[in-house]
C-alpha beads as a LAMMPS data file, in Angstrom:
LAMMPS data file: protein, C-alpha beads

296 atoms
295 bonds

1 atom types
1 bond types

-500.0 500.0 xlo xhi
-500.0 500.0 ylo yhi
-500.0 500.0 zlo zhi

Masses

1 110.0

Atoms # bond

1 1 1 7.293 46.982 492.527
2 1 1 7.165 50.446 490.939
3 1 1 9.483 48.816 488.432
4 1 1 7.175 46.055 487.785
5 1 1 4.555 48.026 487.031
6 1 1 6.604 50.080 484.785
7 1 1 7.116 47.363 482.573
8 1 1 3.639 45.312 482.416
9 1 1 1.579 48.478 482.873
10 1 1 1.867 50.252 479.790
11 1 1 1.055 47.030 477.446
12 1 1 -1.449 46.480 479.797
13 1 1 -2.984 49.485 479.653
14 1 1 -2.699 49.510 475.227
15 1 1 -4.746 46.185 475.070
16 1 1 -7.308 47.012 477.906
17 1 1 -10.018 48.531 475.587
18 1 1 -9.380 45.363 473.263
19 1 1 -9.536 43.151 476.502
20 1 1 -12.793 44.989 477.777
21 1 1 -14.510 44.892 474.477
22 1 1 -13.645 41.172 473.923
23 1 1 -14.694 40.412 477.852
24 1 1 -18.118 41.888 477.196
25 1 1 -19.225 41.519 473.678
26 1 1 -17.983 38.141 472.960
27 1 1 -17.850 35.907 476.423
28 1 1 -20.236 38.013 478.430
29 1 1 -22.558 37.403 475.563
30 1 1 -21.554 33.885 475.397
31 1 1 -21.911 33.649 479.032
32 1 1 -25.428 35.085 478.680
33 1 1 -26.296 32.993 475.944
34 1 1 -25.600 29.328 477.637
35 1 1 -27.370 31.210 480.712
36 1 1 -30.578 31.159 478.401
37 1 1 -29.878 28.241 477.373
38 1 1 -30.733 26.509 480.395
39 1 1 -34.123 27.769 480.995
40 1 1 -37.807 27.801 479.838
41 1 1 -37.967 30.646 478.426
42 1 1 -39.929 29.526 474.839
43 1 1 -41.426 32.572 475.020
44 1 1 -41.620 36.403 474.854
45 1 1 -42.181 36.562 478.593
46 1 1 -39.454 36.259 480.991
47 1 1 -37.595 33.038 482.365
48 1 1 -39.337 31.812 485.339
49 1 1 -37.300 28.709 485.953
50 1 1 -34.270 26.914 485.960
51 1 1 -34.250 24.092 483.899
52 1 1 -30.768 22.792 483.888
53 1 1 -29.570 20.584 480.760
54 1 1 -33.343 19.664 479.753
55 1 1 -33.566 22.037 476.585
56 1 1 -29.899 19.860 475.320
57 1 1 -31.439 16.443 476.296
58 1 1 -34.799 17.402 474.454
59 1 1 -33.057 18.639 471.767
60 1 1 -30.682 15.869 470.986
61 1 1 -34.395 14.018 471.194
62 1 1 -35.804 15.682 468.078
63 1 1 -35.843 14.146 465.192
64 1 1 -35.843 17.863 463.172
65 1 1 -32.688 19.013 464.842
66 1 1 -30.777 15.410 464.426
67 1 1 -32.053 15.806 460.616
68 1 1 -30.441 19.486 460.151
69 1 1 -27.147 17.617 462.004
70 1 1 -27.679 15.399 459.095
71 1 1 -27.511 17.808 456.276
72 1 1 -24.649 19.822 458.668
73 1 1 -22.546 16.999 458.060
74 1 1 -23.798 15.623 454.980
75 1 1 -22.403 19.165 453.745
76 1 1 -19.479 19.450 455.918
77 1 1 -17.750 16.415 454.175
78 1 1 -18.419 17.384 450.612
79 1 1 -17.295 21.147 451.280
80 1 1 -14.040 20.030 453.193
81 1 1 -13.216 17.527 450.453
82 1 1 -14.276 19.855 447.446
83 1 1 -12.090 22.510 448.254
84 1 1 -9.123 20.444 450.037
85 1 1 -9.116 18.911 446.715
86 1 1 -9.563 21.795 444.207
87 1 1 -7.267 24.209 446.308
88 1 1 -4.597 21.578 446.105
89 1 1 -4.477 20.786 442.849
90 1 1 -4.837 24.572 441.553
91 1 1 -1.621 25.725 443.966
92 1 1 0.063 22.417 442.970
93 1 1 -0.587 23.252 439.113
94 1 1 0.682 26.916 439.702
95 1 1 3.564 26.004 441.394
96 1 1 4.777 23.567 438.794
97 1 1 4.815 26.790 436.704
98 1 1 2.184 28.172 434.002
99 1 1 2.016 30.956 431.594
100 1 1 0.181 34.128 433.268
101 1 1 0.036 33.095 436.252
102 1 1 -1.460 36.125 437.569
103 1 1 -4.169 35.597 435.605
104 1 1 -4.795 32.519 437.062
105 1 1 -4.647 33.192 440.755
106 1 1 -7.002 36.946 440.425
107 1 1 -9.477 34.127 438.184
108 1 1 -9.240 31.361 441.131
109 1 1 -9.661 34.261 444.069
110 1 1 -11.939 36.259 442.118
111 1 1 -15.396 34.416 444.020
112 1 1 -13.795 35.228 447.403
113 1 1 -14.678 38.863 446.348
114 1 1 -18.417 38.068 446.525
115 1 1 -20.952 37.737 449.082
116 1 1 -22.730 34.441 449.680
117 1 1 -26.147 36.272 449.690
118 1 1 -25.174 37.515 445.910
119 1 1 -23.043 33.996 444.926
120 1 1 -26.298 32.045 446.620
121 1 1 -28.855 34.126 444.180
122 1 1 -26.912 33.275 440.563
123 1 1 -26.282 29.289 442.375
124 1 1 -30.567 29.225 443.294
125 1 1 -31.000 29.547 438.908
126 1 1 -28.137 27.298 438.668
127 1 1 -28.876 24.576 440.696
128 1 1 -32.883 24.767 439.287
129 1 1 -34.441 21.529 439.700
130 1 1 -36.604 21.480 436.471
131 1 1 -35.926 19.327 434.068
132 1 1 -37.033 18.963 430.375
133 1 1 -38.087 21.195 428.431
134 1 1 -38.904 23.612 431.751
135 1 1 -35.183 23.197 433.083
136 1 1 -32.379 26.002 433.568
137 1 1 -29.536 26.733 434.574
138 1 1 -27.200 23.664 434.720
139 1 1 -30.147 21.395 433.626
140 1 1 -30.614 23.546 430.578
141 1 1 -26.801 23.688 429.860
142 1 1 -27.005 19.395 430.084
143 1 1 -29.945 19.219 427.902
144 1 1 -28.744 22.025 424.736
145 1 1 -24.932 19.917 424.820
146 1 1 -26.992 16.756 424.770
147 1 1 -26.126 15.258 428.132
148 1 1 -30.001 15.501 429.581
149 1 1 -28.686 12.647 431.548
150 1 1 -26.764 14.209 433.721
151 1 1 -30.446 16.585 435.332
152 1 1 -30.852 16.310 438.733
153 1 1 -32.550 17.329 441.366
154 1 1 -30.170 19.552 442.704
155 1 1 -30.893 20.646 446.341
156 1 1 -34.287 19.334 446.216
157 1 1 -32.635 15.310 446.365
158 1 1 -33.731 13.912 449.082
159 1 1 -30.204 12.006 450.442
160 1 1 -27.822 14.182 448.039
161 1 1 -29.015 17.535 448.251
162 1 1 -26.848 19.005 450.361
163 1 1 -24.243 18.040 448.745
164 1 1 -25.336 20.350 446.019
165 1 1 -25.589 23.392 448.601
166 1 1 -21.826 22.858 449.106
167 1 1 -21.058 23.194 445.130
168 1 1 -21.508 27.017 445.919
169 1 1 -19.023 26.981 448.523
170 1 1 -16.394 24.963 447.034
171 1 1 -16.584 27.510 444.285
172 1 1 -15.966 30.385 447.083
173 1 1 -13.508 29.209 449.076
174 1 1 -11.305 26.683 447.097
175 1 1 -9.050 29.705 445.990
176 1 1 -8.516 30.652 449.791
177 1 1 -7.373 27.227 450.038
178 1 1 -5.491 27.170 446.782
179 1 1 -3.488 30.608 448.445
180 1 1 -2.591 28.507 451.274
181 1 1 -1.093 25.679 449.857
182 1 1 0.644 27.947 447.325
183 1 1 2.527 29.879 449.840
184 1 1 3.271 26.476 450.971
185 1 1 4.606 25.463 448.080
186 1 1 6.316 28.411 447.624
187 1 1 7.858 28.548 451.420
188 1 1 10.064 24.935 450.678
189 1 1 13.396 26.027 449.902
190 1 1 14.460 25.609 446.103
191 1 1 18.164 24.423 447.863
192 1 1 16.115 21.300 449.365
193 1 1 14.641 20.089 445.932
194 1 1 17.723 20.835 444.355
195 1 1 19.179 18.562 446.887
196 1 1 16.740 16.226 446.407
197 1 1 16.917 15.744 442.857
198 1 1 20.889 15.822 443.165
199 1 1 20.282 12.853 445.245
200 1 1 17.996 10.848 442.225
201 1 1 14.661 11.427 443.797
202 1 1 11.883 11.418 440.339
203 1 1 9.727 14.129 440.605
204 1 1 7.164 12.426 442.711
205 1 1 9.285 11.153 445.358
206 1 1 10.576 15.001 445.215
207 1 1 7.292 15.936 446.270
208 1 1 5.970 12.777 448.364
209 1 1 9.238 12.676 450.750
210 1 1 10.553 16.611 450.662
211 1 1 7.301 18.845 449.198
212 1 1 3.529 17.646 450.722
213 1 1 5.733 17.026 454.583
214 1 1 6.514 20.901 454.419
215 1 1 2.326 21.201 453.723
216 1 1 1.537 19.371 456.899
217 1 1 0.914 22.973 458.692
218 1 1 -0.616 24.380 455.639
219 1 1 -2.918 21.471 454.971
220 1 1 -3.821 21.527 459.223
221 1 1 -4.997 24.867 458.881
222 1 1 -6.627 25.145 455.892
223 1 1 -9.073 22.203 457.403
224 1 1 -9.696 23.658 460.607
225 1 1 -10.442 26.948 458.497
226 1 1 -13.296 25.579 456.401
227 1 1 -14.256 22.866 458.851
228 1 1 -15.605 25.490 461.274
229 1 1 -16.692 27.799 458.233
230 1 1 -18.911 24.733 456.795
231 1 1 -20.970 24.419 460.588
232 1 1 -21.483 28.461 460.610
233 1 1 -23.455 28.361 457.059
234 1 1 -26.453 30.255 456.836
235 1 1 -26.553 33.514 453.851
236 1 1 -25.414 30.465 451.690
237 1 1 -28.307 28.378 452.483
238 1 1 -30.931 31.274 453.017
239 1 1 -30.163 32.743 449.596
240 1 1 -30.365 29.178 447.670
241 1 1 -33.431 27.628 449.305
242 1 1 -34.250 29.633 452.059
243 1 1 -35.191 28.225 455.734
244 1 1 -37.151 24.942 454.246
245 1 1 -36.652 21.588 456.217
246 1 1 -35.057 19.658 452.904
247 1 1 -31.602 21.727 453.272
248 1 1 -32.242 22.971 457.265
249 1 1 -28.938 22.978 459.012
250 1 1 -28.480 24.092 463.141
251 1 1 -28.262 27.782 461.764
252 1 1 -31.054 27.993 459.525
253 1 1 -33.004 25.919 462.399
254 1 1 -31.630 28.311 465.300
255 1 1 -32.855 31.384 462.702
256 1 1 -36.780 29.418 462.613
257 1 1 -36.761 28.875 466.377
258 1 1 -35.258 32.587 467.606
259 1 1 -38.243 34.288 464.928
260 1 1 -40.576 32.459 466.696
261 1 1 -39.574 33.874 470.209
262 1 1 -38.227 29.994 471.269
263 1 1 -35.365 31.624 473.257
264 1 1 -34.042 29.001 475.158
265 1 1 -34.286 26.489 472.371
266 1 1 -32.115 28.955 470.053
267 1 1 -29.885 29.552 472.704
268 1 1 -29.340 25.970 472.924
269 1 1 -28.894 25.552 469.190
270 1 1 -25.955 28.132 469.151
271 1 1 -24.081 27.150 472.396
272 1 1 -24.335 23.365 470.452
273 1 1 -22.736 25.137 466.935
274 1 1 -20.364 26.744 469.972
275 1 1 -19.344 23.090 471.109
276 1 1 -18.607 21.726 467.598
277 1 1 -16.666 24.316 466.328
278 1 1 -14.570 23.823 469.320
279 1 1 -14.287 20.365 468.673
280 1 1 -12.227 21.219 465.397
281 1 1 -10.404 24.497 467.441
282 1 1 -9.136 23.709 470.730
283 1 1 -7.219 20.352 469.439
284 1 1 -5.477 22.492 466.664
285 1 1 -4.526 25.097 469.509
286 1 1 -3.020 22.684 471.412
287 1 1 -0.999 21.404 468.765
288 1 1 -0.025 24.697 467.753
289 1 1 1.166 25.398 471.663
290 1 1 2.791 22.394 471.635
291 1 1 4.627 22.863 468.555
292 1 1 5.526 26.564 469.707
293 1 1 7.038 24.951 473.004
294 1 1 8.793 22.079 471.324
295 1 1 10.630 24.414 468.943
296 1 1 11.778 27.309 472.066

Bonds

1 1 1 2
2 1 2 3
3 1 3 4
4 1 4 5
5 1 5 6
6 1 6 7
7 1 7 8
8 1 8 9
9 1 9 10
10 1 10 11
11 1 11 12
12 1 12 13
13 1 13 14
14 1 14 15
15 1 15 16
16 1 16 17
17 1 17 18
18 1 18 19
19 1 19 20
20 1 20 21
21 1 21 22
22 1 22 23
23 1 23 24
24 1 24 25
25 1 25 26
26 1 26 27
27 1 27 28
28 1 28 29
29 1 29 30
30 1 30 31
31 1 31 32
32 1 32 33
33 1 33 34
34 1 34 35
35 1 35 36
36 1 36 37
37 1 37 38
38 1 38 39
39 1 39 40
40 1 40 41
41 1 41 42
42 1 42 43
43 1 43 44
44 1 44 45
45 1 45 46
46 1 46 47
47 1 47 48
48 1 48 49
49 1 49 50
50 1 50 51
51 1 51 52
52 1 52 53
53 1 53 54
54 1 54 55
55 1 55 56
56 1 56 57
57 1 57 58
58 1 58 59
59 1 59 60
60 1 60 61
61 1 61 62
62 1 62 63
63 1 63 64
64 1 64 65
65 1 65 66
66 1 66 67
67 1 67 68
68 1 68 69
69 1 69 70
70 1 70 71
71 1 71 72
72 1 72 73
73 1 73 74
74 1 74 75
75 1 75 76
76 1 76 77
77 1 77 78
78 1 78 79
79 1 79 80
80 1 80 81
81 1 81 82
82 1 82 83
83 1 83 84
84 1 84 85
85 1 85 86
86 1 86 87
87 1 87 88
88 1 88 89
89 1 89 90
90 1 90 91
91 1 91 92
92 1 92 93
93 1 93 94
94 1 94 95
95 1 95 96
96 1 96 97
97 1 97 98
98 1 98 99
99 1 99 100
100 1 100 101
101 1 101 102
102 1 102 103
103 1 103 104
104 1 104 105
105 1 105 106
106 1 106 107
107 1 107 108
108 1 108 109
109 1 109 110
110 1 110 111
111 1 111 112
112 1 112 113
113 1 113 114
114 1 114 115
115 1 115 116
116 1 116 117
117 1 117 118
118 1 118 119
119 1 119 120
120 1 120 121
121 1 121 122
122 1 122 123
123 1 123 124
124 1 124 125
125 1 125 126
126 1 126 127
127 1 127 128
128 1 128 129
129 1 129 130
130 1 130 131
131 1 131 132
132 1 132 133
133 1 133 134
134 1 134 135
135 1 135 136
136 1 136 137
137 1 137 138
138 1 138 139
139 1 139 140
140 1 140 141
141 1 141 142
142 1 142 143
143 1 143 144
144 1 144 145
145 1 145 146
146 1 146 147
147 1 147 148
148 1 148 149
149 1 149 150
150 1 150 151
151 1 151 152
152 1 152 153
153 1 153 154
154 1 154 155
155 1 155 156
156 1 156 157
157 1 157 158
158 1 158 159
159 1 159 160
160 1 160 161
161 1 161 162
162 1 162 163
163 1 163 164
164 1 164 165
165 1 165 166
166 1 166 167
167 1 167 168
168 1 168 169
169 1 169 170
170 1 170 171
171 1 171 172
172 1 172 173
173 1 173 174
174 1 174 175
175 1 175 176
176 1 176 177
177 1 177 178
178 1 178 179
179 1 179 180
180 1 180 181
181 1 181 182
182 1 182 183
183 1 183 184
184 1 184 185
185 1 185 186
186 1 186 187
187 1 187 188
188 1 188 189
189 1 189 190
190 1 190 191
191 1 191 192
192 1 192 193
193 1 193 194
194 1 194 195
195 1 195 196
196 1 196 197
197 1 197 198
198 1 198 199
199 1 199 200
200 1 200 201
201 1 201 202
202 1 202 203
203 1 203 204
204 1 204 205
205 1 205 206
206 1 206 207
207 1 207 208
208 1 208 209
209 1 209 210
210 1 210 211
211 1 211 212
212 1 212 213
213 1 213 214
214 1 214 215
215 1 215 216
216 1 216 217
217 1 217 218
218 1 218 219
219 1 219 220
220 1 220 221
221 1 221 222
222 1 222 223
223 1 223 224
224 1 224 225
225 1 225 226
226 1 226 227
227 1 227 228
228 1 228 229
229 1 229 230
230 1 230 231
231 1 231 232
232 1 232 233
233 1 233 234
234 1 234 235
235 1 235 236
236 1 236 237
237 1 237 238
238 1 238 239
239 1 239 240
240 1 240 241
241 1 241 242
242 1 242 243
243 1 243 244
244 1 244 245
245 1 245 246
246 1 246 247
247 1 247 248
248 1 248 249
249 1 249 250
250 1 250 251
251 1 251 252
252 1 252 253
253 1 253 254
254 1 254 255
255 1 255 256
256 1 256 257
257 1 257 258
258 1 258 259
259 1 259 260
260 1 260 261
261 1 261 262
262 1 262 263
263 1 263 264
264 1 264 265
265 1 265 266
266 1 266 267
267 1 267 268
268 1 268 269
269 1 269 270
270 1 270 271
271 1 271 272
272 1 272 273
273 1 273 274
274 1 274 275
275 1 275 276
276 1 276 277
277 1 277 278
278 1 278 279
279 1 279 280
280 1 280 281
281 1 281 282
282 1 282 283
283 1 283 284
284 1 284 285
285 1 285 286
286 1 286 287
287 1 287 288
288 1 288 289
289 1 289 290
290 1 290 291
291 1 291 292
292 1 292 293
293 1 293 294
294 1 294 295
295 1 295 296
């Protein structure tokens, strides 16, 4: 026994501060937020009643919060394929080989560096929706190279706007992406190619049947990364438009409902954002066990 506790006792003992602080700060205030959550407590006075799942049934019942699910997704699917797509291509170019690439990967990591409070105030002049001869920022760089065309609406579309929020964030994060896939280019052994090539494979069967299989992993996480990244925006959206029902998304809606002392209903909100970003982590966990176990 005194053995036992010899060897488990002092690891124990290192993470138990981490263990504590996790137990109260994170679940106990998880636990305390889904508690909340299932009251009627809309106001600054105290619960008074349990109320069970009837905030979640009444929420899933208004037509505001299933429009800022909407926009959540509406932007979800543009900023997972903009910067899938852009970080790809940038690591692919790299790895292929170019002159300065330093250069390069400091210009295409460079945005990470900034805030999305300070990115969203330069992307609100941007993305201005006058047009004409009172337009700026993109619209005014259309109309002086003679494309007045391409003016838009920006956020302030009715269907597309949020699909012009996510143009900031593609900007952000498709270098984090781009990092990814390049260590994932650079992580396949030059031996296999060579092999590969020994063996008559062109260049794109080099990198359909030997290259993007090695990227599976990479590709996996990078998704789940930005997936749960695109249902937590809020400084992105608050900086561009602020909390105004064309662009409102569960965050920005949670932020409107908690500063008007709707407790439960914000509570509910968040343990909701809780359950989908779940919905994108537990499955990759399990693969990731599963993989782990397979490979003991």
């Amino acid at each position: 026994m005194r053995k036992g506790v010899r060897n488990w006792g002092p690891p124990l003992l290192l993470v138990s501060p981490t263990i504590l602080i996790l137990g109260i700060f994170v679940y106990g205030l998880i636990a305390a937020n889904i508690q909340v959550s299932t009251t009627n407590r809309h106001s600054l006075a105290p619960e008074s009643e349990f109320v069970g799942l009837e905030n979640y049934l009444a929420l899933l019942g208004e037509d505001r919060f299933l429009h800022s699910l909407f926009n959540l997704v509406m932007f979800t699917v543009v900023f997972i394929a903009g910067t899938m797509l852009f970080g790809f291509i940038w690591a692919w170019m790299l790895d292929k080989g170019v002159s300065a690439e330093g250069v390069f990967r400091s210009v295409f990591l460079f945005p990470m560096a900034i805030s999305f409070v300070a990115s969203g105030v330069v992307w609100r002049w941007l993305l201005n929706s006058a047009e004409g001869d009172r337009a700026s920022g993109l619209n005014r760089i259309f109309e002086s190279l003679g494309l007045g065309f391409l003016q838009n609406a920006w956020w302030n579309e009715p269907i597309w706007g949020m699909a012009a929020i996510a143009m900031p964030a593609i900007w952000q994060l498709s270098g984090y992406v781009m990092a990814l896939f390049l260590a994932g280019f650079r992580g396949v052994p030059q031996e296999l190619r060579e092999a590969a090539r020994m063996d008559g494979a062109s260049e794109w069967k080099l990198y359909r049947f030997v290259v993007f299989p090695q990227l599976s992993p990479i590709a996996l996480s990078a998704l789940i990364i930005v997936s749960h990244m695109s249902l937590k925006v809020f400084d992105l959206i608050m900086s561009v438009t602020g909390s105004i029902y064309q662009t409102e998304v569960p965050a920005t809606y949670m932020w409107v409902t908690l500063t008007s002392n709707d407790y439960a209903k914000s509570a509910t909100i968040a343990t909701i954002l809780l359950l989908l970003a779940s919905l994108f982590i537990i499955p990759y966990l399990i693969q990731t066990w599963r993989s782990e176990k397979a490979n003991r």
